[in-house]
C-alpha positions in Angstrom: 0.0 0.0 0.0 1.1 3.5 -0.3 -0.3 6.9 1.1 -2.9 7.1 -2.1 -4.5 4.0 -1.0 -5.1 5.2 2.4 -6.4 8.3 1.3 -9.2 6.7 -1.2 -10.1 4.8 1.4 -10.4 7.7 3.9 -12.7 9.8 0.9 -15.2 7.3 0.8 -15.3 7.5 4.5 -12.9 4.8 6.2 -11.4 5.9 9.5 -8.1 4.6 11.0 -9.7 1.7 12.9 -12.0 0.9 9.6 -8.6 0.8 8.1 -7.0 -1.4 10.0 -9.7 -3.9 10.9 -9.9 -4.4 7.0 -6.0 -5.0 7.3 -6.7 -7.6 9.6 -9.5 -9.4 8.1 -8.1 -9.2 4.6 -4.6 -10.4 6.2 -6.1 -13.5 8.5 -7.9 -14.7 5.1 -4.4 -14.6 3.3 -2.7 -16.8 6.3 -5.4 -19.4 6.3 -5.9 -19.8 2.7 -1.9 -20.8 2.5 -2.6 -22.5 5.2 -5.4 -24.5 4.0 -3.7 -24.9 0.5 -0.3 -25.9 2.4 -1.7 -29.0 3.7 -4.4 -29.8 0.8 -7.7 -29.1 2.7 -10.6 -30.5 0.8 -12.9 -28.2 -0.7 -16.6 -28.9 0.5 -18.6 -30.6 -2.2 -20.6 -27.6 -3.3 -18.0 -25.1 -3.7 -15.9 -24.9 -7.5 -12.4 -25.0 -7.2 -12.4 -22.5 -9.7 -14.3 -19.0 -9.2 -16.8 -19.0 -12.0 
């Protein structure tokens, strides 16, 4: 990220905590997907492998 980022996300209205809580989520879905991809978690029947 770089200081543009931050500011389009502050003129649509994000504040410093919306800002980081999206950090966090968007940075705790990157670890678990490695992690689930690491050790070859099955998807669930329904779900495409590929988005379509």
């Amino acid at each position: 990220m770089q200081a543009e980022d931050v500011a389009s996300l502050r003129a649509v209205g994000c504040d410093d905590i919306a800002i980081h809580d999206a950090i966090q989520v968007i940075s705790y879905f990157n670890y678990i997907n490695r992690v689930a991809d690491a050790v070859h978690v099955e998807l669930e029947p329904e779900m495409s492998p590929y988005p379509d």
